[in-house]
Structures are given as C-alpha cells and as structure tokens.
C-alpha positions, 0 to 999 in steps of 0.5 A, spaced: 771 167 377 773 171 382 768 178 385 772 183 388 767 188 392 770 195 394 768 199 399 771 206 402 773 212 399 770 219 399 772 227 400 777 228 404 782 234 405 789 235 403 792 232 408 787 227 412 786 220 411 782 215 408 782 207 407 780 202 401 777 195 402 777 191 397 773 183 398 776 178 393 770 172 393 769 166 388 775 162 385 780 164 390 783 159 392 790 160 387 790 168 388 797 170 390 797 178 389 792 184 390 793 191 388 790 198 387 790 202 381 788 209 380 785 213 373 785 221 374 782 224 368 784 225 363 790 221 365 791 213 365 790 208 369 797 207 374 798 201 378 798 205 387 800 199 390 801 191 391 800 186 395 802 178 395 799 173 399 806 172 402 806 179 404 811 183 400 809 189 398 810 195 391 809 202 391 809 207 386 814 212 388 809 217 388 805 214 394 810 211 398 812 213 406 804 216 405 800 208 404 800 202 406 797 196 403 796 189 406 792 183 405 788 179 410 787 171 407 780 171 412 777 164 410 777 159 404 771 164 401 774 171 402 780 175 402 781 182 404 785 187 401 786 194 404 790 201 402 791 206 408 792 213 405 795 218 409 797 225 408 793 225 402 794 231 396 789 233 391 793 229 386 791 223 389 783 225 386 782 219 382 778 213 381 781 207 385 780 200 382 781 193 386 785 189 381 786 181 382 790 178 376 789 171 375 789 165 370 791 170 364 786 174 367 785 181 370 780 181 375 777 189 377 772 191 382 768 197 380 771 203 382 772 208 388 771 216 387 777 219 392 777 226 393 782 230 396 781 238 396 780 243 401 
C-alpha cells in the first residue's frame, strides 16, 4: 500500500504562482514514476505532468514552459513530489490529484482545489 498526502493549492490570480506537494509513504520502495492529474468541472480528468525517479519528465502541451515537476527520494520512507505552477490562467481552475502508479494499481492522493481568477 502506498499513502500519498497533498498539500498546497488555493486562489491565486491569473498570472501568479503556486505549488503542489505531494508525499508518497508506505511500500515505496519499487515507485518509479510520479505525477499530477487535474479534473475541471464537467470535464475529465487529464494527465499535467510526470516525473520518474530517473528525472525524466512529460508535460501536457497546455502546461509546458508555465510548470515544472520534480521528485526528491528524501529517504527509504518518503518520496516528495512537487509541481511549480507559474503564470497561472483561469483555465487551470481544477481539482489537482497526486498519482502514483503501481503493481497494476493507480494510487491517488485525495485532491487539491487550484483556483485561478481575479
């Protein structure tokens, strides 16, 4: 089993900043990859970003050049994930999920509300 615990997130205008943290604890020892996934209302969820614990990293178009993720191995019980997000736009208003895939299995942390308006 793997924990995934966020943090961060909030209202911010257009144009600002904000950051994601996201801390893996349990059965870590085999994670090899990392990433964000967002769901605006009414839409699906879709992938932001992803990290490997290697350091390779995937955008979505719509994110790239405005956020950058990155995973720190802190110790043999945790690994941290976050997502710098810069020159936000209200069309990144969503519900930001920390994602750990696994064994087969999708791991999810419980969401993060991001708000982007003026």
């Amino acid at each position: 089993q793997v924990q995934l615990v966020e943090s961060g997130g909030g209202l911010v205008q257009p144009g600002g900043s904000l950051t994601l943290s996201c801390t893996a604890s349990g059965i870590i020892h085999n994670i090899y990859t990392m990433g964000w996934y967002r769901q605006a209302p009414g839409k699906q969820r879709e992938l932001v970003a992803r990290v490997t614990i290697a350091g390779f990293t995937n955008y979505a178009d719509s994110v790239k050049g405005r956020f950058i993720i990155s995973m720190d191995n802190m110790d043999s019980a945790k690994i941290m994930m976050s997502l710098q997000m810069n020159s936000l736009k209200s069309e990144d208003t969503a519900v930001y999920y920390c994602n750990v895939p696994l064994n087969r299995e999708d791991y999810w942390g419980q969401g993060k509300q991001v708000t982007v308006s003026s």
